[in-house]
N, C-alpha and C positions, 0 to 999 in steps of 0.2 A: 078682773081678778088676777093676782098674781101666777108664775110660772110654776105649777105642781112643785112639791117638794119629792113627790112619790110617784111615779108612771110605769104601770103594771098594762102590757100591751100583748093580747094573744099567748098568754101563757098557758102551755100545756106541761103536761109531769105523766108519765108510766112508769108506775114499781114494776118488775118480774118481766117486762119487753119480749114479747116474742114468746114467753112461755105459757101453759097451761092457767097458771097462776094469775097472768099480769094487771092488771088494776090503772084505768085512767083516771087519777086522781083529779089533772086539771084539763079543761077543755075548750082551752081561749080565753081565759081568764082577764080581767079588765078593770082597773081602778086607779083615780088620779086623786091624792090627800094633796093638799091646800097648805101653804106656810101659816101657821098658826090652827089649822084644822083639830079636833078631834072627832075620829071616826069611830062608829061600833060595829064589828063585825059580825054578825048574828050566824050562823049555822049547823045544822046537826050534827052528833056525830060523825065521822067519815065522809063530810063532803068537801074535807080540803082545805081548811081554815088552815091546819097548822104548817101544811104544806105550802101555801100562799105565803103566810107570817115567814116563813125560813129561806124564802127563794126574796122577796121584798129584803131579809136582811144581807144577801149574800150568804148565808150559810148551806143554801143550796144552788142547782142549779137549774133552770128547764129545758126541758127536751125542743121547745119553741118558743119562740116570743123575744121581751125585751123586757127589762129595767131601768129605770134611769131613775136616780136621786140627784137633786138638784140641778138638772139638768145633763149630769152625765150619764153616758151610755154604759152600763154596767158587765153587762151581759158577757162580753166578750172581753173580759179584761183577764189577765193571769191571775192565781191563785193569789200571788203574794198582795200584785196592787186590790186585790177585790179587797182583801185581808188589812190591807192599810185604808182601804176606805171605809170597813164595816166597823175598827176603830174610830175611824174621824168621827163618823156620819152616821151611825146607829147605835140606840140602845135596846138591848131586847130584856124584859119581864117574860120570867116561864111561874107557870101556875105555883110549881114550888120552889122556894126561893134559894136554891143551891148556892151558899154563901158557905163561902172556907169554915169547917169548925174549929181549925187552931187560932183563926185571927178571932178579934175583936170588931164590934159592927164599924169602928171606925177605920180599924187596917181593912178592914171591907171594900170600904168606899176610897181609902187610900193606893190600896195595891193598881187598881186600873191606870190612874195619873202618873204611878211612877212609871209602869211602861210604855207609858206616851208621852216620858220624859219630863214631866210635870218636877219643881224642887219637891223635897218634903215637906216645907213649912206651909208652901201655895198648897198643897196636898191634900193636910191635914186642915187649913185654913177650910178652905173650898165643902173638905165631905162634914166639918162640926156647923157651916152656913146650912149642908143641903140636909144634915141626920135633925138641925133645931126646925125646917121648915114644916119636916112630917114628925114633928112631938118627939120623938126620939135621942135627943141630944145628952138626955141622962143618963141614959143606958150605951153610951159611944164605948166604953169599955168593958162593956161585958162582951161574952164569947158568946154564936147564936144559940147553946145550947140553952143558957140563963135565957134569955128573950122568949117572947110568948109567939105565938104563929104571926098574929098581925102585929108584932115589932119587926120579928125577922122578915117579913115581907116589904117593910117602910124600908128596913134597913136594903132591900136588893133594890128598890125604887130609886135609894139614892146612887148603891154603884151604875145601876145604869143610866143614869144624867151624870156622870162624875165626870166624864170628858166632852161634855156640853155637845154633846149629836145634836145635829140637825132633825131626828128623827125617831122617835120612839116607838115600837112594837109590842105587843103585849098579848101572851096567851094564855088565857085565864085567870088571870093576875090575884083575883082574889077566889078562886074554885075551887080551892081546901078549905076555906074559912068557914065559919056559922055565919048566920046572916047580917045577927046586928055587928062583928066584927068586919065582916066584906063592907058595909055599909060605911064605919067609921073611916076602914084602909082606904074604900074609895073615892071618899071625900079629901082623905091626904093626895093620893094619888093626883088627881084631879085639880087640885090647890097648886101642886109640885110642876104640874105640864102645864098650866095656865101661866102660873107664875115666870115660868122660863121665856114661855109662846113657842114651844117644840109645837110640830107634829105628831098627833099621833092616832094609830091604830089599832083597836083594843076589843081583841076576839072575846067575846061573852054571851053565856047561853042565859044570865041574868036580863030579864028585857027592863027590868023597871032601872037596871043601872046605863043599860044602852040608851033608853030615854033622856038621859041628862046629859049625853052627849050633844052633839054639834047637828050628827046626821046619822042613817042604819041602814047600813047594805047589806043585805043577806044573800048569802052563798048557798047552792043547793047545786048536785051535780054536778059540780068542776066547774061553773060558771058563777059569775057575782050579777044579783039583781040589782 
């Protein structure tokens, strides 16, 4: 098998350190995603799921351990390079789809490429390929507020492929929706990471959506089974 795309090694995390209050989130924490993998993250509330999802993107840090995406070493990098690599090399899905409500779902998927230097035409070419692959293509100029929950959701699915990561995260992704909408978004979702061959990682308390993943690791404790 290939070299992980993702390698999650002894990670621990303490909120409040030292105080009355503090909270061991994670406790050695341990997982290695596969180039073309999709993973489901299965875990209760408060055992750390989202905490893992955030320190795997670089948006956090841990107190121990190591990261490495595609074989680098993360961990110890400066703010800015971590920052230029959570650009390259990640995409992250949050349960609600925080998409700008002055743009349009196409300036959506646009805005990311231009600060990664992308022209406007490749830009604009790239996010009406990735808004036609999740059915959304027609609505590329509407504003999120016109869009219904699972449009505005395809629509954040595609800004976060929009600079083609090697790596995709996902917490909760479809966990505001009704069921047969989570159902239909998931199957775009799912079309969209296949279609690419990303990696990815996709926290859900849904088990019949985890089922149609690849493999199900569940978290409990600060540790991953």
């Amino acid at each position: 098998m290939n070299d992980p795309i993702l390698k999650l090694t002894g990670l621990t995390k303490t909120y409040n350190k030292g105080k009355p209050s503090e909270v061991q989130v994670l406790r050695g924490a341990e997982l290695s995603l596969h180039p073309g993998e999709v993973v489901a993250l299965v875990a209760p509330s408060g055992a750390g799921k989202s905490t893992l999802l955030h320190i795997a993107g670089l948006l956090d840090t841990p107190d121990a351990g190591h990261v490495e995406i595609a074989g680098q070493e993360m961990t110890a990098l400066s703010d800015r390079r971590r920052t230029q690599a959570r650009r390259a090399d990640v995409g992250f899905i949050y349960q609600f789809h925080h998409l700008l409500p002055e743009f349009t779902a196409l300036e959506n998927v646009v805005l990311p490429q231009l600060a990664a230097g992308v022209s406007r035409r490749e830009a604009e070419e790239r996010a009406r390929g990735l808004l036609a692959q999740v059915g959304v293509e027609q609505r590329a100029d509407h504003r999120p507020a016109a869009l219904s929950g699972g449009e505005q959701q395809r629509v954040a699915f595609c800004r976060a492929l929009a600079n083609a990561p090697r790596l995709l995260l996902a917490d909760e992704p479809t966990g505001n929706l009704d069921p047969d909408t989570s159902d239909r978004v998931f199957d775009a979702l799912m079309a969209l990471v296949r279609g690419t061959g990303l990696s990815a990682l996709i926290a859900t308390h849904n088990l019949e959506l985890a089922s149609r993943m690849d493999r199900v690791v569940r978290m409990d404790h600060g540790v991953v089974a």
